[in-house]
PDB file with SEQRES, HELIX, SHEET and CRYST1 records, atoms N, CA, C and O in Angstrom:
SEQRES   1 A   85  UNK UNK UNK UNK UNK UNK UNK UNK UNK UNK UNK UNK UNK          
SEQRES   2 A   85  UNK UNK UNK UNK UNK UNK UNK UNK UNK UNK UNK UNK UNK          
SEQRES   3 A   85  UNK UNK UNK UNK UNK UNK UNK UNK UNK UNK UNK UNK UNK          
SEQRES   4 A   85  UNK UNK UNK UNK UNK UNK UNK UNK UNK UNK UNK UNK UNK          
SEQRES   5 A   85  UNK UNK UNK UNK UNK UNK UNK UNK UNK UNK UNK UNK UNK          
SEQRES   6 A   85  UNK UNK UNK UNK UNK UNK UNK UNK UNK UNK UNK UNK UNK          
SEQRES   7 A   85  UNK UNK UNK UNK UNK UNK UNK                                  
HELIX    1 AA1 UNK A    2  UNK A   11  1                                  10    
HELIX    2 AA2 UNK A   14  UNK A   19  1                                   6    
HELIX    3 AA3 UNK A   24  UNK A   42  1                                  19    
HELIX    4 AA4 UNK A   47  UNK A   57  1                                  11    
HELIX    5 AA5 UNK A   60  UNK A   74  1                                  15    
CRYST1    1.000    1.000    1.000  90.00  90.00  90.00 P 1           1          
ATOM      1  N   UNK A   1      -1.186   6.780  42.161  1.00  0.00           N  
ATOM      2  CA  UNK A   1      -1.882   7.219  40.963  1.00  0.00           C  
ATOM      3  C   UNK A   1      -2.655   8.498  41.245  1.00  0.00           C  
ATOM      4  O   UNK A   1      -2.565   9.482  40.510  1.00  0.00           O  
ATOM      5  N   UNK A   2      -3.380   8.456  42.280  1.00  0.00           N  
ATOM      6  CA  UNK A   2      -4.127   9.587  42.930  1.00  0.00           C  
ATOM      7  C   UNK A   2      -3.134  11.349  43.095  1.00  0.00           C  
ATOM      8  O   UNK A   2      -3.604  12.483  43.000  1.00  0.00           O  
ATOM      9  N   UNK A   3      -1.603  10.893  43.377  1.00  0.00           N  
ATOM     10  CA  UNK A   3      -1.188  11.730  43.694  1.00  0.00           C  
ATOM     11  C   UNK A   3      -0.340  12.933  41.988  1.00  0.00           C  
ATOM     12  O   UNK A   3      -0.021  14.114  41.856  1.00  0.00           O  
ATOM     13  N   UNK A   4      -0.328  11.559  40.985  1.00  0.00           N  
ATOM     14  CA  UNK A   4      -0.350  11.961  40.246  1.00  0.00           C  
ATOM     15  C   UNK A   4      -1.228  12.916  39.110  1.00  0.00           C  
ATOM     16  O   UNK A   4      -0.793  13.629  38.206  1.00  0.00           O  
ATOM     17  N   UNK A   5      -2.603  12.641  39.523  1.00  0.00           N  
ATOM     18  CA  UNK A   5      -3.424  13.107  38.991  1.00  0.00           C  
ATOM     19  C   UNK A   5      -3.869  14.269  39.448  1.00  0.00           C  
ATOM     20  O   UNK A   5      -4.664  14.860  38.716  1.00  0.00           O  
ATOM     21  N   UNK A   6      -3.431  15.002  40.957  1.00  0.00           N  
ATOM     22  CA  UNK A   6      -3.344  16.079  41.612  1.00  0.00           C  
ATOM     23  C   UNK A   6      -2.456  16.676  40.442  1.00  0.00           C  
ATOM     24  O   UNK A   6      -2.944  17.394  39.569  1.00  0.00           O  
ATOM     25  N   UNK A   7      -1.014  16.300  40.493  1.00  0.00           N  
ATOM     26  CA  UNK A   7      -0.064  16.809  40.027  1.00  0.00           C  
ATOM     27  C   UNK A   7      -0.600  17.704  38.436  1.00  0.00           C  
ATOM     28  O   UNK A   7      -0.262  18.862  38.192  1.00  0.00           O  
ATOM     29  N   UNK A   8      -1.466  16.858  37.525  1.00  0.00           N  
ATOM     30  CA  UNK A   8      -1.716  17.374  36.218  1.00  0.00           C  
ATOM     31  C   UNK A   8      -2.270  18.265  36.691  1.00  0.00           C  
ATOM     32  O   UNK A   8      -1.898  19.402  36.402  1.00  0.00           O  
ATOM     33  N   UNK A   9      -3.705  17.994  37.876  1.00  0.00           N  
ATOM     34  CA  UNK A   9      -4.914  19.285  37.949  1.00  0.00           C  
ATOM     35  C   UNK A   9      -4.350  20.322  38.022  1.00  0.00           C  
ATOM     36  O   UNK A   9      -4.832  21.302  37.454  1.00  0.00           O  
ATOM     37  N   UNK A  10      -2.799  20.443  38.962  1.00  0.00           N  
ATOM     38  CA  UNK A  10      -2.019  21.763  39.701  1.00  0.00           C  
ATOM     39  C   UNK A  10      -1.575  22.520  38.614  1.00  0.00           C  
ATOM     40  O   UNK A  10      -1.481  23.747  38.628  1.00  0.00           O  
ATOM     41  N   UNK A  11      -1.288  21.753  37.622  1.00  0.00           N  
ATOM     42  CA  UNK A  11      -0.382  22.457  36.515  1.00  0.00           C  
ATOM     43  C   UNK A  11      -1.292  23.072  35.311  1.00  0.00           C  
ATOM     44  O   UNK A  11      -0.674  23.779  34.515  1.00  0.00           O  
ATOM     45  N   UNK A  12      -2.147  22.959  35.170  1.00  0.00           N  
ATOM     46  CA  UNK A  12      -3.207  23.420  34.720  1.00  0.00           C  
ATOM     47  C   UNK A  12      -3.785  24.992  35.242  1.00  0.00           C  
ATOM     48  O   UNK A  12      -4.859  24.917  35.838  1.00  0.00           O  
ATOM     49  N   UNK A  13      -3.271  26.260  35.109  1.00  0.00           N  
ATOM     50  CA  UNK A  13      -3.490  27.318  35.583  1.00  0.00           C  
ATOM     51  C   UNK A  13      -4.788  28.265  34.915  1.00  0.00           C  
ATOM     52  O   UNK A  13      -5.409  27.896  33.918  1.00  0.00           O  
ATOM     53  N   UNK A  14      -4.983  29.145  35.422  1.00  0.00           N  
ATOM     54  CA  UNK A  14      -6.165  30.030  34.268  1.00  0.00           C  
ATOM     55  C   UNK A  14      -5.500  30.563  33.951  1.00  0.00           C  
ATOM     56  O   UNK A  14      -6.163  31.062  33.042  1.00  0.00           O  
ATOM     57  N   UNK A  15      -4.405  31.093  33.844  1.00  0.00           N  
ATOM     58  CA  UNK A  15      -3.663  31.749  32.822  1.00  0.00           C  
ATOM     59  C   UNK A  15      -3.731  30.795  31.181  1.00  0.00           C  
ATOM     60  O   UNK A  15      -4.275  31.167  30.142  1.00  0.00           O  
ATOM     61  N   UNK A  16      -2.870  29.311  31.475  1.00  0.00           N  
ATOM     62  CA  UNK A  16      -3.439  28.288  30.678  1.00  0.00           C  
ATOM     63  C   UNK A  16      -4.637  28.304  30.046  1.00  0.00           C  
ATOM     64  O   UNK A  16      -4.740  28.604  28.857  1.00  0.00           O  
ATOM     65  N   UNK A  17      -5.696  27.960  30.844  1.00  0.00           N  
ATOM     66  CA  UNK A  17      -6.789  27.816  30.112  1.00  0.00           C  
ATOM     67  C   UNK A  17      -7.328  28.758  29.617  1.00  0.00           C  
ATOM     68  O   UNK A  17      -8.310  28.403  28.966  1.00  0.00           O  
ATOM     69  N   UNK A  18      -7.049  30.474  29.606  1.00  0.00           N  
ATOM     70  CA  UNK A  18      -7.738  31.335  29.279  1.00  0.00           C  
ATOM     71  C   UNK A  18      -6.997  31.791  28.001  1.00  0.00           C  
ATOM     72  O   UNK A  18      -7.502  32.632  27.257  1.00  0.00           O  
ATOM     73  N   UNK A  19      -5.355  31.024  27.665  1.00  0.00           N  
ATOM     74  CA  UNK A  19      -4.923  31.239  26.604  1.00  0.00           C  
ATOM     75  C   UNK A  19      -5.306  30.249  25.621  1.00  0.00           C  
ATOM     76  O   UNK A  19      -5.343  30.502  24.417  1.00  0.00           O  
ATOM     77  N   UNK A  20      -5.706  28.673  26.323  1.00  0.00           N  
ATOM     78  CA  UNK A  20      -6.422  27.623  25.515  1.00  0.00           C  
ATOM     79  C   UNK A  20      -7.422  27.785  24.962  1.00  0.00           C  
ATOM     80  O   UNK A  20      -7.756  27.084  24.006  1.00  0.00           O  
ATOM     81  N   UNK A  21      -8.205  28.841  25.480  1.00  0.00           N  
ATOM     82  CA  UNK A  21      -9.614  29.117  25.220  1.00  0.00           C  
ATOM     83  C   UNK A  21      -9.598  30.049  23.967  1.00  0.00           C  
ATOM     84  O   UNK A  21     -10.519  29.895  23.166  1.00  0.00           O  
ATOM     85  N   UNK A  22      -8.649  31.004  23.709  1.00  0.00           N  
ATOM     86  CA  UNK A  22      -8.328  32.211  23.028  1.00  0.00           C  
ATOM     87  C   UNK A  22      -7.781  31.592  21.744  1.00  0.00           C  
ATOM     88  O   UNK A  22      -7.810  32.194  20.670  1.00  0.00           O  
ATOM     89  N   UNK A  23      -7.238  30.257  21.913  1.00  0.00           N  
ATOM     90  CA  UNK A  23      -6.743  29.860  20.543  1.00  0.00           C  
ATOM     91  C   UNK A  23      -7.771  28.973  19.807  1.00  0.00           C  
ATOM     92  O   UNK A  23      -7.863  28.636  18.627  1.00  0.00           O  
ATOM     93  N   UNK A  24      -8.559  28.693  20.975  1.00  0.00           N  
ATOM     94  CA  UNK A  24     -10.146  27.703  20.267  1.00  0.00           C  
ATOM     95  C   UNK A  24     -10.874  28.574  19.887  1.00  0.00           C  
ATOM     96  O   UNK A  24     -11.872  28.237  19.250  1.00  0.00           O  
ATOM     97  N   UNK A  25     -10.641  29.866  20.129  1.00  0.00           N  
ATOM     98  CA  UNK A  25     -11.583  30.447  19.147  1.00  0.00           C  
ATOM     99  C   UNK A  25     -11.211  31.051  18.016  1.00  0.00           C  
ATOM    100  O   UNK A  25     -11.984  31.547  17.196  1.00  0.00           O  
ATOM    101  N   UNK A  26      -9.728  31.013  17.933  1.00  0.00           N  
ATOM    102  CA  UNK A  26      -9.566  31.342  16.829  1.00  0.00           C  
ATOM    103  C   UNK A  26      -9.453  30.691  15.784  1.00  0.00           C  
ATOM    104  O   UNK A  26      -9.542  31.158  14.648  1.00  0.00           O  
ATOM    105  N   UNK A  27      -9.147  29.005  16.221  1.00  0.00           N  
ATOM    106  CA  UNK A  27      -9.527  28.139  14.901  1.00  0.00           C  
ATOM    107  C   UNK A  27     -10.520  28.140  14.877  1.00  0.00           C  
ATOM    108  O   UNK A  27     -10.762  28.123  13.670  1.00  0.00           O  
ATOM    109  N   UNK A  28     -11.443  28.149  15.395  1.00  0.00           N  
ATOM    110  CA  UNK A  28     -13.163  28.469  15.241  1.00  0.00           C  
ATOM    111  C   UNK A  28     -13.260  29.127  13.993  1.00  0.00           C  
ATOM    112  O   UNK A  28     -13.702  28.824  12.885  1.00  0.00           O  
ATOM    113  N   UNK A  29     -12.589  30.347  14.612  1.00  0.00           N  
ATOM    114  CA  UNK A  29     -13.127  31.766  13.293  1.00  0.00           C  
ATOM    115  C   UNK A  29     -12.022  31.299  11.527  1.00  0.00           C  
ATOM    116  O   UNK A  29     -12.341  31.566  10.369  1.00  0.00           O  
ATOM    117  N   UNK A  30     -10.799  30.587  12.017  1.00  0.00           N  
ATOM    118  CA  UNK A  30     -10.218  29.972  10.859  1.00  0.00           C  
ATOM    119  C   UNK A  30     -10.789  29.102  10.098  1.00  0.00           C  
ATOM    120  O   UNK A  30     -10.609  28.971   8.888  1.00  0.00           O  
ATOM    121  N   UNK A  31     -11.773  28.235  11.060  1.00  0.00           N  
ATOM    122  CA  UNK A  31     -12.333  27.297   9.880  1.00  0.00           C  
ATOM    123  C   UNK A  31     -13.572  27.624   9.506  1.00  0.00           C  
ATOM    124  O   UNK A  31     -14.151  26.836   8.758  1.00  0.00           O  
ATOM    125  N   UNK A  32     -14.170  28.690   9.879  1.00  0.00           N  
ATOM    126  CA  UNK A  32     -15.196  29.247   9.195  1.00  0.00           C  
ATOM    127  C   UNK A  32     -14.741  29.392   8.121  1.00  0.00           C  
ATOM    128  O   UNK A  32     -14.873  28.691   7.117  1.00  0.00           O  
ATOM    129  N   UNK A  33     -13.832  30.890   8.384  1.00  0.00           N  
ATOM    130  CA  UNK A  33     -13.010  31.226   7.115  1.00  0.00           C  
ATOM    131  C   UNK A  33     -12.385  30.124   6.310  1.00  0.00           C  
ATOM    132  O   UNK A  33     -12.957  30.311   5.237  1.00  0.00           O  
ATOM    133  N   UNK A  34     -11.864  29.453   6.184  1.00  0.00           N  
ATOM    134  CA  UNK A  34     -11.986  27.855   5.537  1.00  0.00           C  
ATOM    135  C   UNK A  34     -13.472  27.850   4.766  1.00  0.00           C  
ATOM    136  O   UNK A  34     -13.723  27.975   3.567  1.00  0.00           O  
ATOM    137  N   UNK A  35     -14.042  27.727   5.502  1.00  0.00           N  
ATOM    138  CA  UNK A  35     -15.545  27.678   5.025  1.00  0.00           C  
ATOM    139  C   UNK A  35     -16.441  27.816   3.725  1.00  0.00           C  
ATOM    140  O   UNK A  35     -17.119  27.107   2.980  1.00  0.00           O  
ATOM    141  N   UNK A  36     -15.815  29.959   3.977  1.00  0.00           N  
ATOM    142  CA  UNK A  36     -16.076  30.650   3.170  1.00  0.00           C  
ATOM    143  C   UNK A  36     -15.113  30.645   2.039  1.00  0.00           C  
ATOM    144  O   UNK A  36     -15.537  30.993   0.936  1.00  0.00           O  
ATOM    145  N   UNK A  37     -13.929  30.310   2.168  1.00  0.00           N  
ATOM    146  CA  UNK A  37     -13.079  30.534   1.313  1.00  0.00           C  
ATOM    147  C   UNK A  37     -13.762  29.348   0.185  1.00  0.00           C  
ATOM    148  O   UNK A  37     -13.975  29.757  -0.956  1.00  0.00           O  
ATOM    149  N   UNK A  38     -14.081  27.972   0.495  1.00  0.00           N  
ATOM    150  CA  UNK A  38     -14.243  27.463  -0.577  1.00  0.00           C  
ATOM    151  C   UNK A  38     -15.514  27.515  -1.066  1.00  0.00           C  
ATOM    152  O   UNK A  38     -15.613  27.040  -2.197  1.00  0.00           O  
ATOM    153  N   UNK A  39     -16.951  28.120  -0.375  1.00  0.00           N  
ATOM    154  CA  UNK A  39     -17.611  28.361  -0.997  1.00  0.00           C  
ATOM    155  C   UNK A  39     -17.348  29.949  -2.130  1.00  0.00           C  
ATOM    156  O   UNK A  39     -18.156  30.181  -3.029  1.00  0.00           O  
ATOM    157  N   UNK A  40     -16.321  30.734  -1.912  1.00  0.00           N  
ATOM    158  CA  UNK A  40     -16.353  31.779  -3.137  1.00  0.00           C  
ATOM    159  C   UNK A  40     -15.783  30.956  -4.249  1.00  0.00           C  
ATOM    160  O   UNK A  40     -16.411  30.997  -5.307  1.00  0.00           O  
ATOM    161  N   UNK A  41     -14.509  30.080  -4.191  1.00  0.00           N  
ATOM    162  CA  UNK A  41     -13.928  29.006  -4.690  1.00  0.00           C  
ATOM    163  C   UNK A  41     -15.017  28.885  -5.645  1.00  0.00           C  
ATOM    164  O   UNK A  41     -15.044  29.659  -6.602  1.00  0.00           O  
ATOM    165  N   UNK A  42     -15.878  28.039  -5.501  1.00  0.00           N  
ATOM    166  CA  UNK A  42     -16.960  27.364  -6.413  1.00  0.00           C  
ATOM    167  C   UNK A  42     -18.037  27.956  -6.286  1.00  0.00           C  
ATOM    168  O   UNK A  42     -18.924  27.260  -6.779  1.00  0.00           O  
ATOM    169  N   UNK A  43     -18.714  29.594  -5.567  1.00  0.00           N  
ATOM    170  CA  UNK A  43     -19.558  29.832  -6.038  1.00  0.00           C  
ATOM    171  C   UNK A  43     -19.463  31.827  -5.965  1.00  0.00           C  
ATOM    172  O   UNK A  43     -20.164  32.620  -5.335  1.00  0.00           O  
ATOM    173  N   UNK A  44     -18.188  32.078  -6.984  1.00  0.00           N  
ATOM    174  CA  UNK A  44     -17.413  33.786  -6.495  1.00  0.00           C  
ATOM    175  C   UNK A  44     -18.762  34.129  -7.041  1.00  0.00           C  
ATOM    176  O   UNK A  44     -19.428  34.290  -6.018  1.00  0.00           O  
ATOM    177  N   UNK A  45     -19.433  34.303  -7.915  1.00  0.00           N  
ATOM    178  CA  UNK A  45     -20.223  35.341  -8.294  1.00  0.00           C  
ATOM    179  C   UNK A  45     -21.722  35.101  -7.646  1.00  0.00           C  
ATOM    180  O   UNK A  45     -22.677  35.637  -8.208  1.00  0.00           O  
ATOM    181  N   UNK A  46     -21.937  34.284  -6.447  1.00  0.00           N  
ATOM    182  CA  UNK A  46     -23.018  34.607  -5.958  1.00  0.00           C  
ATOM    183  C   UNK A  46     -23.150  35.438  -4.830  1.00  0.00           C  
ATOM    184  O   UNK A  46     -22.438  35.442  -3.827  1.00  0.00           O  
ATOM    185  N   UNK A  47     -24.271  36.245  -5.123  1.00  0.00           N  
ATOM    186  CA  UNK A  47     -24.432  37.655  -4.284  1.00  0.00           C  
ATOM    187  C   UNK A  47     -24.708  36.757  -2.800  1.00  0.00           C  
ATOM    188  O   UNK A  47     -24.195  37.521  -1.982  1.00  0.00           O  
ATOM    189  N   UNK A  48     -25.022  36.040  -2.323  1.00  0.00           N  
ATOM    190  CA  UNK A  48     -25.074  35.877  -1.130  1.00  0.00           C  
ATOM    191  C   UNK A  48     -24.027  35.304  -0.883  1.00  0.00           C  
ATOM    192  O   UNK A  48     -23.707  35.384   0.303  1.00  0.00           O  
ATOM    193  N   UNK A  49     -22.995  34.459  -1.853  1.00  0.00           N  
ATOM    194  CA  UNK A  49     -21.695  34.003  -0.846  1.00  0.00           C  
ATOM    195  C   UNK A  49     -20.888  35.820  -0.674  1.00  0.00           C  
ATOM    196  O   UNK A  49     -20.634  36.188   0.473  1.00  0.00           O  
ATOM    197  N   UNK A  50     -20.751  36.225  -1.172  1.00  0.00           N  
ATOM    198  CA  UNK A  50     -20.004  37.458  -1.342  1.00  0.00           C  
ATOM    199  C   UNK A  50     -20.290  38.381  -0.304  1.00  0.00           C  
ATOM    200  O   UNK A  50     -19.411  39.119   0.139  1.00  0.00           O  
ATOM    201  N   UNK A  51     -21.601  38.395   0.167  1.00  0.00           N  
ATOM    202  CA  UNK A  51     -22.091  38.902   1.311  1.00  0.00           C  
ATOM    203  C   UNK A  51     -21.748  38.306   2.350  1.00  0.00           C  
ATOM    204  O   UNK A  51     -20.947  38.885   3.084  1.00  0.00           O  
ATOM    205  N   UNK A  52     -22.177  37.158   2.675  1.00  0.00           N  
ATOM    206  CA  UNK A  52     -21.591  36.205   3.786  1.00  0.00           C  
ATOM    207  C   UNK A  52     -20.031  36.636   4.051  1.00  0.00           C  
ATOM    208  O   UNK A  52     -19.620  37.190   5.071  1.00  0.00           O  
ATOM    209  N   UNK A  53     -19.116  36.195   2.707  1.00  0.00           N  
ATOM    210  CA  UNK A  53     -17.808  36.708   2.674  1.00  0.00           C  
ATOM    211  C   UNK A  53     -17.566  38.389   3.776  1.00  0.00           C  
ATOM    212  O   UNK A  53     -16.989  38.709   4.816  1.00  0.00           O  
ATOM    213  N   UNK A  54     -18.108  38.801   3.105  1.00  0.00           N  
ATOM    214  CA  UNK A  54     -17.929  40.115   3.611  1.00  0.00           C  
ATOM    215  C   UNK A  54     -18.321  40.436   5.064  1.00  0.00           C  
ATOM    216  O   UNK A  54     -17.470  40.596   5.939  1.00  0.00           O  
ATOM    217  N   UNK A  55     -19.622  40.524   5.281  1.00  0.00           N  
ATOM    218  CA  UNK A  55     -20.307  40.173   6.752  1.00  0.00           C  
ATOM    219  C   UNK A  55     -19.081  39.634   8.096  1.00  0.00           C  
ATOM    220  O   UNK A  55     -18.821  40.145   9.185  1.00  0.00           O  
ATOM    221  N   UNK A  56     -18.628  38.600   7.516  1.00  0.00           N  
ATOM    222  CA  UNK A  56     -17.925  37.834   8.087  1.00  0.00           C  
ATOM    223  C   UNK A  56     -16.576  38.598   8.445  1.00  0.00           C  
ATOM    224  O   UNK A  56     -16.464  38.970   9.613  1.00  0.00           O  
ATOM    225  N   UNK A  57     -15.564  38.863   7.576  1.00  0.00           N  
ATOM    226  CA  UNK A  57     -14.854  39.604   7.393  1.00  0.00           C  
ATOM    227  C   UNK A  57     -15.246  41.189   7.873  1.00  0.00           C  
ATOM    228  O   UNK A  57     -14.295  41.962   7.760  1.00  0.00           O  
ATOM    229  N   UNK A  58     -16.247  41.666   8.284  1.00  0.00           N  
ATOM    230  CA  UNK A  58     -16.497  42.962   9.447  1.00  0.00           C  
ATOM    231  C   UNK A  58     -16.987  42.608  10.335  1.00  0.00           C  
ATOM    232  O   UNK A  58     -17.736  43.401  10.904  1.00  0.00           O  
ATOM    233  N   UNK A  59     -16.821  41.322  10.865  1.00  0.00           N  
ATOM    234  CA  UNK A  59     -17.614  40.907  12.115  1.00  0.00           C  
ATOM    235  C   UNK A  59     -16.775  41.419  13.082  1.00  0.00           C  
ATOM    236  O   UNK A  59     -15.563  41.538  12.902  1.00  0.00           O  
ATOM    237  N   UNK A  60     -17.452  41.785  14.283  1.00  0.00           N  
ATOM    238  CA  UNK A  60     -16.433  42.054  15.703  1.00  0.00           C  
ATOM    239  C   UNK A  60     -15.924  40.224  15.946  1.00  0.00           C  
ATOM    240  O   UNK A  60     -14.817  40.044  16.455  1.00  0.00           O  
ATOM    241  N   UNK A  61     -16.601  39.234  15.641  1.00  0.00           N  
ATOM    242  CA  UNK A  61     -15.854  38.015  15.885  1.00  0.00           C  
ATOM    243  C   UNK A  61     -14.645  37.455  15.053  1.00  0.00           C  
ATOM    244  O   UNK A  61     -13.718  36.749  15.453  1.00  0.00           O  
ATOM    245  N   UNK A  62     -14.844  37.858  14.022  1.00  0.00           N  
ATOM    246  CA  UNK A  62     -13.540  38.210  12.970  1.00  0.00           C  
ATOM    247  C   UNK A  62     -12.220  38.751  13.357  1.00  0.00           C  
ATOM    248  O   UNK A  62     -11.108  38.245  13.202  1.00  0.00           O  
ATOM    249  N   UNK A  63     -12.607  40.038  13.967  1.00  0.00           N  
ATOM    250  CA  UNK A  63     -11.801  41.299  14.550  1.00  0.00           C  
ATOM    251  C   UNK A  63     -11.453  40.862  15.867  1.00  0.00           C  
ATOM    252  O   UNK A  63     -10.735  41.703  16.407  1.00  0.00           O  
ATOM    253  N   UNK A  64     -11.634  40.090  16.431  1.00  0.00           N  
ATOM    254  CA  UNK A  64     -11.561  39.990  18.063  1.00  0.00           C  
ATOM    255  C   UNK A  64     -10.520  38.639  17.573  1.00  0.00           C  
ATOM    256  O   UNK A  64      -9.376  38.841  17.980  1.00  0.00           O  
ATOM    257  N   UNK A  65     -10.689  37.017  16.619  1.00  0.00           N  
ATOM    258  CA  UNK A  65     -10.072  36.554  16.457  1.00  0.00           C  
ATOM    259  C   UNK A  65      -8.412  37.017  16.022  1.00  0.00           C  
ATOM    260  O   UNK A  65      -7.307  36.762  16.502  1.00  0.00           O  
ATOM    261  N   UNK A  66      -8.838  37.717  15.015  1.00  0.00           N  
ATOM    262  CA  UNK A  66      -7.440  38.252  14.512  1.00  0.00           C  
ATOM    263  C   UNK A  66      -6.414  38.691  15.610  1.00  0.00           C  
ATOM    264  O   UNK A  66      -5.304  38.224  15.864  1.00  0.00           O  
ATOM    265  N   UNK A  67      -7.319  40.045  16.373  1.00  0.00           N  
ATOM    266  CA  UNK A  67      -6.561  40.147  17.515  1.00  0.00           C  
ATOM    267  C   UNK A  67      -6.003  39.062  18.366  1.00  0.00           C  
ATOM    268  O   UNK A  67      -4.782  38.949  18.256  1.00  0.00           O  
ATOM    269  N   UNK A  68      -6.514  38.329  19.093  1.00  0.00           N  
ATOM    270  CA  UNK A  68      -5.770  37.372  19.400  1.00  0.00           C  
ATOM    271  C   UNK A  68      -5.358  36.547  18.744  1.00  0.00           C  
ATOM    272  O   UNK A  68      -4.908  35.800  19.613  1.00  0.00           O  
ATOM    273  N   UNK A  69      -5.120  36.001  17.673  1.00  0.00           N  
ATOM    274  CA  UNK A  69      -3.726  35.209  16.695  1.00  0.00           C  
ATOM    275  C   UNK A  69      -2.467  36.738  16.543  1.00  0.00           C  
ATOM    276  O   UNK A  69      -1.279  36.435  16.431  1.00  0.00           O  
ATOM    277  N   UNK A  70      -2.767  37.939  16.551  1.00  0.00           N  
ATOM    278  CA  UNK A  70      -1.619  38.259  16.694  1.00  0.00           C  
ATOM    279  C   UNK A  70      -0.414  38.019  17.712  1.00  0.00           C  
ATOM    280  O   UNK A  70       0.782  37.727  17.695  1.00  0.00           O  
ATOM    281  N   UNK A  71      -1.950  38.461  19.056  1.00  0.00           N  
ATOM    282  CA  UNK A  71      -1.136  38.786  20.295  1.00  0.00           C  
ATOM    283  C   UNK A  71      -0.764  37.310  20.647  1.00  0.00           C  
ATOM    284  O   UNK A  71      -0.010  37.282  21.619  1.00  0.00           O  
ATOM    285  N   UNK A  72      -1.166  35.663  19.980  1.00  0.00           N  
ATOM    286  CA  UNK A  72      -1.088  34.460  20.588  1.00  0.00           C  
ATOM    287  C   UNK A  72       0.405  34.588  19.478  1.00  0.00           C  
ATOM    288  O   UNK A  72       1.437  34.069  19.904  1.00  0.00           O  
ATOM    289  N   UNK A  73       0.423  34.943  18.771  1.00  0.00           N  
ATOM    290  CA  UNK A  73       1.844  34.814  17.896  1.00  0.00           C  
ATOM    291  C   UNK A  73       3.055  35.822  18.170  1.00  0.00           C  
ATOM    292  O   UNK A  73       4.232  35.463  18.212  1.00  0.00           O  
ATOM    293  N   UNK A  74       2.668  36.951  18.326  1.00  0.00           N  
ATOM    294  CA  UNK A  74       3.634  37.590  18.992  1.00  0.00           C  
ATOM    295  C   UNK A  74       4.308  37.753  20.086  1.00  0.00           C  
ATOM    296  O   UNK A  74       5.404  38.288  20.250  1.00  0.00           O  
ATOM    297  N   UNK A  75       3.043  36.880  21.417  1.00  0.00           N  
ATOM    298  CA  UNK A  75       4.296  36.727  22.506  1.00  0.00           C  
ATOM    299  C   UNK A  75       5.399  35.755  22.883  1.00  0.00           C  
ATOM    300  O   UNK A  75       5.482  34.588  22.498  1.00  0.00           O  
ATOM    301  N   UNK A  76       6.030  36.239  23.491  1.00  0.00           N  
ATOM    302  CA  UNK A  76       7.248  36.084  23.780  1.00  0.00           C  
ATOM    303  C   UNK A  76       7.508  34.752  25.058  1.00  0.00           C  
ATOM    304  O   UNK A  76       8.446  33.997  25.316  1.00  0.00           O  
ATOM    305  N   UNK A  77       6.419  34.928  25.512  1.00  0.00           N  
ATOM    306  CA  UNK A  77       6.227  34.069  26.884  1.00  0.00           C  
ATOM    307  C   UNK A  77       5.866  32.544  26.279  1.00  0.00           C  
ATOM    308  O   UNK A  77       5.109  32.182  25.378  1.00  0.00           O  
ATOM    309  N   UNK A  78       6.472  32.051  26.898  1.00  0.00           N  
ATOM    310  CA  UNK A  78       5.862  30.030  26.584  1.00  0.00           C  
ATOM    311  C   UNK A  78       4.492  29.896  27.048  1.00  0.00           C  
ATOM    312  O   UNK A  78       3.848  30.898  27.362  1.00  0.00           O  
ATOM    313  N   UNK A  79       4.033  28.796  27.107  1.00  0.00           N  
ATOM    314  CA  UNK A  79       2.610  28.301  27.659  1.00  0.00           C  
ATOM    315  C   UNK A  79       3.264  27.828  28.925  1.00  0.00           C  
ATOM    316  O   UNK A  79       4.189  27.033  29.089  1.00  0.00           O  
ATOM    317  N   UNK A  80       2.217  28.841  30.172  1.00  0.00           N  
ATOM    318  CA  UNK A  80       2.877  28.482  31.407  1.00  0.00           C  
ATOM    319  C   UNK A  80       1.788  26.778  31.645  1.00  0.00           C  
ATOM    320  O   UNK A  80       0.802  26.277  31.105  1.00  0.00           O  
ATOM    321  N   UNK A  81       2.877  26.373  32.939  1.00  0.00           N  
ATOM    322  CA  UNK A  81       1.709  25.176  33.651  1.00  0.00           C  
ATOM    323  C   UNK A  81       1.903  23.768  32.803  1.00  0.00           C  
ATOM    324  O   UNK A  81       1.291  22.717  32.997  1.00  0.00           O  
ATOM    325  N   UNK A  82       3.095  24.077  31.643  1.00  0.00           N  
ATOM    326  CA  UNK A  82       3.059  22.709  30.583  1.00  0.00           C  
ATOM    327  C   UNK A  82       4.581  22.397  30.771  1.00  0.00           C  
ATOM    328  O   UNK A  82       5.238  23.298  31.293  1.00  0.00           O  
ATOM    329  N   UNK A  83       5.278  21.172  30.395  1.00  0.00           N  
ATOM    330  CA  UNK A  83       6.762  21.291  30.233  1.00  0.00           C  
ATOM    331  C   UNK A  83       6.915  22.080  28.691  1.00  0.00           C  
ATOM    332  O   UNK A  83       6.170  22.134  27.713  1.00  0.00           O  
ATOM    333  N   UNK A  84       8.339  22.688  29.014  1.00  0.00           N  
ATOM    334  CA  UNK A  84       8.771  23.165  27.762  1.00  0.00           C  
ATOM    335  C   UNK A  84       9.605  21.739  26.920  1.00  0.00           C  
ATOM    336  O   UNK A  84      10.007  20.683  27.409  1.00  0.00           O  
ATOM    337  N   UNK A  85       9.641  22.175  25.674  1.00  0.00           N  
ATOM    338  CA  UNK A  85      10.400  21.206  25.186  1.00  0.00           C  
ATOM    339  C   UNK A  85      11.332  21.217  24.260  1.00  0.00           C  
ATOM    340  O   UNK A  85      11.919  20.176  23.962  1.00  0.00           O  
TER     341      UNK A  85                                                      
END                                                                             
């Protein structure tokens, strides 16, 4: 059992986790946006959701998510360290 549980730790790389990490933050910034989306939903004409909206949408955390959902969607490479399937 012991030797198996080596086996998971090994396969587990930082390449892995630093792409695991890159996609937790981008549902992060998705379900904000979730967030906001349904507060304009039920409240478009208030000046502070609209701001929030916006704010949000020029955030460098906004901009930094996006970037990585492109680059996590556009590559080409599998998730190393996992079986493919």
């Amino acid at each position: 059992m012991g030797a198996q549980k080596d086996s998971d730790d090994n396969a587990i790389s930082a390449e892995l986790l630093s792409e695991l990490h890159d996609q937790a933050q981008v549902l992060d910034v998705v379900d904000e946006g979730h967030d906001i989306a349904l507060d304009l939903h039920t409240e478009l004409f208030n000046p502070s959701t609209r701001e929030r909206a916006l704010k949000f949408l020029q955030s460098p955390r906004y901009e930094t998510a996006a970037e990585k959902f492109r680059r996590l969607v556009n590559s080409s490479e599998p998730l190393s360290g996992g079986d493919a399937a």
